[in-house]
C-alpha positions as semicolon CSV with decimal commas, in nm:
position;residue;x (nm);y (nm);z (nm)
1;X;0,834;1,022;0,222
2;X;0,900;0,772;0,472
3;X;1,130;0,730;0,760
4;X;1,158;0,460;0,994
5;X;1,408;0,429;1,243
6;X;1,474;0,178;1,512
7;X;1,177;-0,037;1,506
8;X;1,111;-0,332;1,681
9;X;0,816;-0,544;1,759
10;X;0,737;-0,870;1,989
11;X;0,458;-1,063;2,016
12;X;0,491;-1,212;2,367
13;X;0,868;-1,342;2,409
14;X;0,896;-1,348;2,003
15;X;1,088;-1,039;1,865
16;X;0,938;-0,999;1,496
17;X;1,143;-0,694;1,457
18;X;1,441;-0,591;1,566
19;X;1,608;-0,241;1,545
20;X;1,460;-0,162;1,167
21;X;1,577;0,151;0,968
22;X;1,422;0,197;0,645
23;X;1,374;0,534;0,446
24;X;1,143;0,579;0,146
25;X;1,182;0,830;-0,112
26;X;0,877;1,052;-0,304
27;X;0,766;0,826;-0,597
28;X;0,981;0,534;-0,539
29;X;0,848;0,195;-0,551
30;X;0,993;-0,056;-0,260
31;X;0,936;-0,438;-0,238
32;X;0,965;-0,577;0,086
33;X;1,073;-0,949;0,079
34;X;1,151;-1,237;0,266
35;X;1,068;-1,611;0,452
36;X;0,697;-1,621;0,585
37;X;0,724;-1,515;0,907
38;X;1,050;-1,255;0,876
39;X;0,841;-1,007;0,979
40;X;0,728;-0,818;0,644
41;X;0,371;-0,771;0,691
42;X;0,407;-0,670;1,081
43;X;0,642;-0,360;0,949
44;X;0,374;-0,252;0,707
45;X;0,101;-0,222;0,982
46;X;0,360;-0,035;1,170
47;X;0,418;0,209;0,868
48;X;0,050;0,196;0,818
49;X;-0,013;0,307;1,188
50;X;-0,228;-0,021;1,195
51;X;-0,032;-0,132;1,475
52;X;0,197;0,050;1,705
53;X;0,594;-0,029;1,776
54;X;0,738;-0,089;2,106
55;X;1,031;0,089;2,028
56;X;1,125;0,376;1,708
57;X;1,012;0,611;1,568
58;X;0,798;0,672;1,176
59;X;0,792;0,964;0,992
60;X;0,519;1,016;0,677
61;X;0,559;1,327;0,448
62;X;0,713;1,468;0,717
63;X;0,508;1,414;1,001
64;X;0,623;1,252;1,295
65;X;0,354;1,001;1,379
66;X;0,430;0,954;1,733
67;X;0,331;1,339;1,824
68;X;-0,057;1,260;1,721
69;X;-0,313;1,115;1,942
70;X;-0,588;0,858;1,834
71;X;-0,792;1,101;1,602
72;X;-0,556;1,264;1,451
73;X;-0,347;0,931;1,384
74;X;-0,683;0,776;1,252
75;X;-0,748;1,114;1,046
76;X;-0,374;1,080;0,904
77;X;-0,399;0,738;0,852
78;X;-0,734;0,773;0,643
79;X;-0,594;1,059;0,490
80;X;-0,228;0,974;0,336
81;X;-0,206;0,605;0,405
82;X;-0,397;0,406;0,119
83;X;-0,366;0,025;0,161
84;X;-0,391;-0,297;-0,075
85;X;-0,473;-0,602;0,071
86;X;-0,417;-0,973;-0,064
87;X;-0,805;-1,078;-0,015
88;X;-0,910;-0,719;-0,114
89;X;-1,157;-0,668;0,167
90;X;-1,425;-0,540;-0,049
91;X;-1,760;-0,515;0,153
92;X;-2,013;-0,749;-0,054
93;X;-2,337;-0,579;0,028
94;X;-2,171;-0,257;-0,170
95;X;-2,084;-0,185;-0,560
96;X;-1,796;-0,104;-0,690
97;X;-1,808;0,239;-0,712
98;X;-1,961;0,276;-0,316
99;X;-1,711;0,039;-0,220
100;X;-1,436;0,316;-0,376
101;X;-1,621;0,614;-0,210
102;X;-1,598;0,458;0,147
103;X;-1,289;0,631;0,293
104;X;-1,373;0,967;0,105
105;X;-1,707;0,948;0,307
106;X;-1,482;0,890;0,617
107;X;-1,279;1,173;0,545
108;X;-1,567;1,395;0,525
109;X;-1,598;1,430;0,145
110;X;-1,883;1,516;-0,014
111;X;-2,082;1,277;-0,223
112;X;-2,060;1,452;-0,539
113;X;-1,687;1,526;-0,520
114;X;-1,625;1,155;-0,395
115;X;-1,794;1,001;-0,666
116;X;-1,639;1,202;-0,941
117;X;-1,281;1,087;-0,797
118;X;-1,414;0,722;-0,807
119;X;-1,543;0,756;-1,115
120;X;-1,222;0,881;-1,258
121;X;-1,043;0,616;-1,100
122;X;-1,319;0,330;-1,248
123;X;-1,253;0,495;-1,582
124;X;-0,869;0,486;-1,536
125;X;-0,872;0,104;-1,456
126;X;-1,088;0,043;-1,709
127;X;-1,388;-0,035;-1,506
128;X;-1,642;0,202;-1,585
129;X;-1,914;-0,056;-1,758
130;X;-1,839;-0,223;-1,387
131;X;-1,914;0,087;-1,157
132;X;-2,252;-0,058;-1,053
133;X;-2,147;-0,464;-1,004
134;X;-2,094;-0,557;-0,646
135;X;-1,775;-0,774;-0,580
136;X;-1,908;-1,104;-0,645
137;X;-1,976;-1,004;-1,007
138;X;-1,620;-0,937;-1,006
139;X;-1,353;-1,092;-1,137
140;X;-1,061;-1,160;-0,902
141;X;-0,847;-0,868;-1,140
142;X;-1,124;-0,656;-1,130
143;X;-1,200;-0,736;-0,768
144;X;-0,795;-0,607;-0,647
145;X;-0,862;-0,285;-0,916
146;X;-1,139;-0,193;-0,705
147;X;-0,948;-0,224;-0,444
148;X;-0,641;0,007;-0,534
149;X;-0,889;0,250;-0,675
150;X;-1,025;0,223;-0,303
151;X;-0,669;0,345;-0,178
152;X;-0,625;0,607;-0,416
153;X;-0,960;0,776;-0,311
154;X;-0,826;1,019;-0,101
155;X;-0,509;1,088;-0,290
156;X;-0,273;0,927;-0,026
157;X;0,054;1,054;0,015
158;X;0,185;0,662;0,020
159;X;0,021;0,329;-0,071
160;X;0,092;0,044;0,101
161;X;0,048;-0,303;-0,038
162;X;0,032;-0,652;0,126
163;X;0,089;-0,941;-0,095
164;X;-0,178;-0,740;-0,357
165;X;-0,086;-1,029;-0,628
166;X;-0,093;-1,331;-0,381
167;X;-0,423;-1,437;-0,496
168;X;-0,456;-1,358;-0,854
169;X;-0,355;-1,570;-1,153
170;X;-0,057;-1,491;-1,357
171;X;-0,189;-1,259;-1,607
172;X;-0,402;-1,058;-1,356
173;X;-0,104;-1,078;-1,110
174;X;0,125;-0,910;-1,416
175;X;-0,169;-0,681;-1,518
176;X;-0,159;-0,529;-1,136
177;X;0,227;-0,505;-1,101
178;X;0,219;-0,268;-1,416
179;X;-0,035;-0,106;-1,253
180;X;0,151;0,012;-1,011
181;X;0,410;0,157;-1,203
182;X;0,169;0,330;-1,457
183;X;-0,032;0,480;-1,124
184;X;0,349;0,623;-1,029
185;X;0,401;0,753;-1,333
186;X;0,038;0,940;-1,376
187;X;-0,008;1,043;-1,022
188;X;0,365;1,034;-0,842
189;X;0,242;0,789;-0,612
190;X;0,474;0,597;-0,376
191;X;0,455;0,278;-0,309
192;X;0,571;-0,015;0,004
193;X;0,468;-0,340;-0,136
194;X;0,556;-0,671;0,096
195;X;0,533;-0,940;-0,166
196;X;0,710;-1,319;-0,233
197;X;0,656;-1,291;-0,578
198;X;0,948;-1,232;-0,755
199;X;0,866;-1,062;-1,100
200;X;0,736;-0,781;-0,886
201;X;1,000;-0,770;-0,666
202;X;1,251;-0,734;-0,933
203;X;1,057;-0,411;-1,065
204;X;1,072;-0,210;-0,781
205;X;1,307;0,031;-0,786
206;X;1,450;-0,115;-0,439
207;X;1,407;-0,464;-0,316
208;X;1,425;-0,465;0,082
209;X;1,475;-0,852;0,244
210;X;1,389;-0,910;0,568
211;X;1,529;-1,185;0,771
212;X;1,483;-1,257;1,153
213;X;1,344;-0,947;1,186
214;X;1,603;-0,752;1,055
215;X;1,702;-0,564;0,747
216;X;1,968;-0,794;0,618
217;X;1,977;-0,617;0,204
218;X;1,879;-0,326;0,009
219;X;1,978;-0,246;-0,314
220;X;1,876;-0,112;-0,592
221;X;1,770;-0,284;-0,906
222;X;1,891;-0,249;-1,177
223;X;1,647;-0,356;-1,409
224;X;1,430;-0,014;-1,292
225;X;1,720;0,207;-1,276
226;X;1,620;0,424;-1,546
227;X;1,293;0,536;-1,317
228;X;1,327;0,849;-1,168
229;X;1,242;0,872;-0,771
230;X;1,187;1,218;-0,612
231;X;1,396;1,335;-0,263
């Protein structure tokens, strides 16, 4: 689903990345760990087309990225690329349900086939009674539910997630993980998640660490090893 091969990054004279491989199978779930600053969440805006490598090259369901121009890229990205951020970057003026429907209406949906989707989602995530709250009437759980359901709109062919349980409590933080893994299970999605927690980390089918801007391990773990991943 995804392939990544020799990409590096600097910021000025500081190499963030340097020379990073990384291949993602259909349906698998990946953690990306490491130190603050290793260079975790600057790989997932690469893989997210967010921001663009100096060097290497990123495939996504088969697509080489670096053969589309702006629109396309920003079609693709809105398209297949669903992302989960820490701080959920809801829009307040908006409910939950419009704030779900958003990228559908970018992608040139049509209102009633958007909002059936969202609803669908809502009522998946248990947040139907909560369809017409706006995000301050939220809980912080509900708030990053929202969110996913956001990057599941268009049916992306990969989800990527930045720290999505880095500002949750522990129950909602658990609550999400699993949520993951029953969204894989119901809908095949695959999953890059750059997190420090450790619970999650250990789920994952694979657990990537970063270090110095380099891919220093990546196994597989065994405590999901009975998951199935697609080639």
């Amino acid at each position: 689903m995804i392939k990544a091969t020799h990409i590096s990054k600097k910021f000025g004279n500081l190499q963030v990345l340097n020379q990073i491989d990384l291949t993602v199978l259909q349906g698998e779930i990946v953690s990306v760990v490491g130190a603050s600053g290793a260079g975790k969440s600057t790989l997932l805006q690469i893989l997210g087309t967010l921001l663009k490598a100096d060097t290497g090259s990123i495939e996504v369901a088969g697509i080489n990225l670096d053969r589309l121009n702006e629109k396309a890229l920003s079609a693709f990205r809105n398209n297949e690329i669903g992302f989960v951020f820490q701080f959920h970057q809801l829009l307040p003026e908006f409910t939950a349900l419009e704030n779900i429907c958003i990228p559908a209406f970018i992608g040139g949906y049509t209102k009633k086939e958007t909002e059936k989707r969202a609803m669908e989602l809502l009522d998946f995530f248990g947040l139907t009674l909560r369809a017409t709250h706006k995000p301050s009437e939220l809980s912080g759980g509900e708030q990053q539910r929202v969110a996913v359901a956001r990057a599941l709109i268009n049916k992306p062919s990969v989800v990527l997630a930045d720290e999505p349980s880095g500002n949750l409590d522990s129950a909602s933080a658990a609550s999400l993980h699993q949520l993951f893994f029953d969204l894989r299970q119901q809908f095949g999605h695959t999953f890059v998640i750059v997190t420090h927690n450790p619970e999650l980390a250990a789920m994952a089918d694979r657990k990537v660490q970063i270090a110095d801007g380099r891919v220093v391990s990546d196994s597989n773990n065994s405590a999901s090893s009975s998951l199935n991943t697609v080639s």
